[in-house]
N, C-alpha and C positions, 0 to 999 in steps of 0.2 A: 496474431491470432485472428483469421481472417474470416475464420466457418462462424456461425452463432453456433453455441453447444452450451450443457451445464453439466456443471459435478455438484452431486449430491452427496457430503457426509453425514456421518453420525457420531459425534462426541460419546464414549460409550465410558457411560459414569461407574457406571455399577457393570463391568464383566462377568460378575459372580453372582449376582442378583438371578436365579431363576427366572425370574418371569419377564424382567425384561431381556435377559440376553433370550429367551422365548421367542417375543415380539421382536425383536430384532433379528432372529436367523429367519423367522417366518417373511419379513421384509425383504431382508437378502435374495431370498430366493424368489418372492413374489415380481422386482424388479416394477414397478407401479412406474407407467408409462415408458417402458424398454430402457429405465437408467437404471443403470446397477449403484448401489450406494456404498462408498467406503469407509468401513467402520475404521474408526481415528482409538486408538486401545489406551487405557489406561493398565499398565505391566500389574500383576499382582503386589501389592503392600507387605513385604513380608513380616516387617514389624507391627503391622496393625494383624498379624496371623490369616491373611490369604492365599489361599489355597494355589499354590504354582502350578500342581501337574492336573487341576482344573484348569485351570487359567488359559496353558499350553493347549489344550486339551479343543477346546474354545476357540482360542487364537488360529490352530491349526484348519481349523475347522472354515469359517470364517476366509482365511486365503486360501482354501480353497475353491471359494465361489469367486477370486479376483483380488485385486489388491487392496490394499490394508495400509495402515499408517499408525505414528505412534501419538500417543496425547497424552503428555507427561503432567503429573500431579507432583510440583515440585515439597510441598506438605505434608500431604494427608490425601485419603482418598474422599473425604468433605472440604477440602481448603487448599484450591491448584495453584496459587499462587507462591512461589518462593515467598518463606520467611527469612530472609536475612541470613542463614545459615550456609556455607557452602557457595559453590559456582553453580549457576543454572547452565549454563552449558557441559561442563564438564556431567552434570549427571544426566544429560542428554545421552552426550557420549558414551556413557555407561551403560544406559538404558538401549541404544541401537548395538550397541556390541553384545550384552544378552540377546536381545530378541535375536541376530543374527547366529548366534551362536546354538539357538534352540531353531534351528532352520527356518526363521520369519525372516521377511526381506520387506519393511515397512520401506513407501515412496511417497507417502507425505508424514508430516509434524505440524502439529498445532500442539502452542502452548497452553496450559491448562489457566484458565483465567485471561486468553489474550495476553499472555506474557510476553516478552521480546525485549532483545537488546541485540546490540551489534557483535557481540560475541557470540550472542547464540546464532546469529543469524548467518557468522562468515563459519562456524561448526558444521550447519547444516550444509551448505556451498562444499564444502572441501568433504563430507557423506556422501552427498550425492543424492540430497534426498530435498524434494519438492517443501517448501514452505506456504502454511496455509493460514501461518496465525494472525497475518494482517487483515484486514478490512475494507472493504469502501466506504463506513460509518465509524463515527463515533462510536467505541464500544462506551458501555454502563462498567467500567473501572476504573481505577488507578493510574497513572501512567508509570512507567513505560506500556504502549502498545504502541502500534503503525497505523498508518491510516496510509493508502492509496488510489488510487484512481482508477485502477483497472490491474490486469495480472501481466507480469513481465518474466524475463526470465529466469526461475528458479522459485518463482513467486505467484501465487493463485490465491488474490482474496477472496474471503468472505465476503457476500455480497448481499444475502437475503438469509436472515434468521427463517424458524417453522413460519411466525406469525407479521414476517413481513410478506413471505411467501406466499401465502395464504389470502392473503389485502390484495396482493398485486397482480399473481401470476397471468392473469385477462389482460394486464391493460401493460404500456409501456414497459419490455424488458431490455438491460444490458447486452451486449452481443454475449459475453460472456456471463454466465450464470454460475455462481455456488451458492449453493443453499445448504443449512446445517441443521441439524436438530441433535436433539440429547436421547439416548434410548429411555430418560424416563420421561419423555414426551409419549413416549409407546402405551406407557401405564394407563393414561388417561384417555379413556372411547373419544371422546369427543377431537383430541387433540390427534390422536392413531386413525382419525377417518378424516382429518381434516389434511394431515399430509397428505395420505395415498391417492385423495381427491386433486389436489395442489399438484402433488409430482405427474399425476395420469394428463394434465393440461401441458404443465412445463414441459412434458416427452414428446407431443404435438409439436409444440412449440420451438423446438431447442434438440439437437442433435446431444447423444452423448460424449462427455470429451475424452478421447483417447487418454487412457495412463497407461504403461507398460507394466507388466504384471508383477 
């Protein structure tokens, strides 16, 4: 990876929350210094009673301003992390053959809590679908996560939270940049004016990085 460029996500906690899938389609489109940002989805909960043909509705919506990715909540839609229960890949698995089945064609994954294991991670390889849930930091959990050095093939870390982004975007950056945020960073003025501030620098800064649709 030889251009400087950044990808900008957005962990999208709450899909169904009004106001921020609001601020976040208004972002999408806003495009705050010429990067388009890919919202990372968490799939509707249908045991927790959310709303699918919103959800789709949303989702559809969403790729059609550009690509899309999925961000599985192996728990709850408050608690991403597998509990013990089940394979976290297999319900990867499960989760990209819905989406694809409702005509989404998600080309990254991040695990909900920085989750990962080698299982999940040779699942995503044989989809065909770009991994985003490692880091260049120490995430604030658990382990299992990853930690790497930069992005290789099949692999694009995380590399600048909102509020590292924010600190740094001026001064010494990675050739390659990901930066992430949550859509309920949107919620808060202060936090929704300090991105679009942050990204309008980083756009100067940093080319966008190609993803295929």
């Amino acid at each position: 990876m030889e251009e400087k460029s950044a990808l900008v996500t957005c962990h999208a906690e709450r899909p169904l929350d009004d106001s921020a899938w609001a601020r976040l389609s208004a972002l999408l489109a806003a495009r705050p210094g010429g990067l388009s940002i890919v919202p990372l989805l968490r799939p509707p909960d249908r045991a927790a009673g959310e709303d699918e043909g919103r959800w789709l509705e949303r989702a559809h919506a969403a790729a059609a301003r550009g690509p899309i990715g999925l961000h599985t909540h192996w728990t709850s839609p408050t608690h991403a992390r597998p509990s013990g229960d089940g394979e976290p890949a297999a319900r990867v698995r499960e989760e990209l053959a819905w989406l694809r089945s409702h005509g989404l064609q998600p080309v990254l994954f991040c695990g909900g809590g920085w989750y990962t294991d080698d299982a999940l991670r040779a699942l995503l390889r044989e989809e065909g679908v770009i991994d985003c849930t490692a880091t260049t930091f120490t995430p604030p959990v658990p382990e299992p996560y990853l930690v790497v050095d930069g992005p290789s093939d099949g692999l694009l870390p995380a590399t600048h939270s909102l509020g590292r982004l924010v600190r740094g975007v001026a001064g010494p950056l990675p050739r390659f940049v990901h930066a992430y945020f949550h859509d309920t960073d949107l919620l808060v003025p202060r936090r929704r004016l300090a991105l679009a501030a942050a990204l309008r620098v980083l756009g100067v800064r940093r080319k966008p990085f190609q993803l295929r649709p």
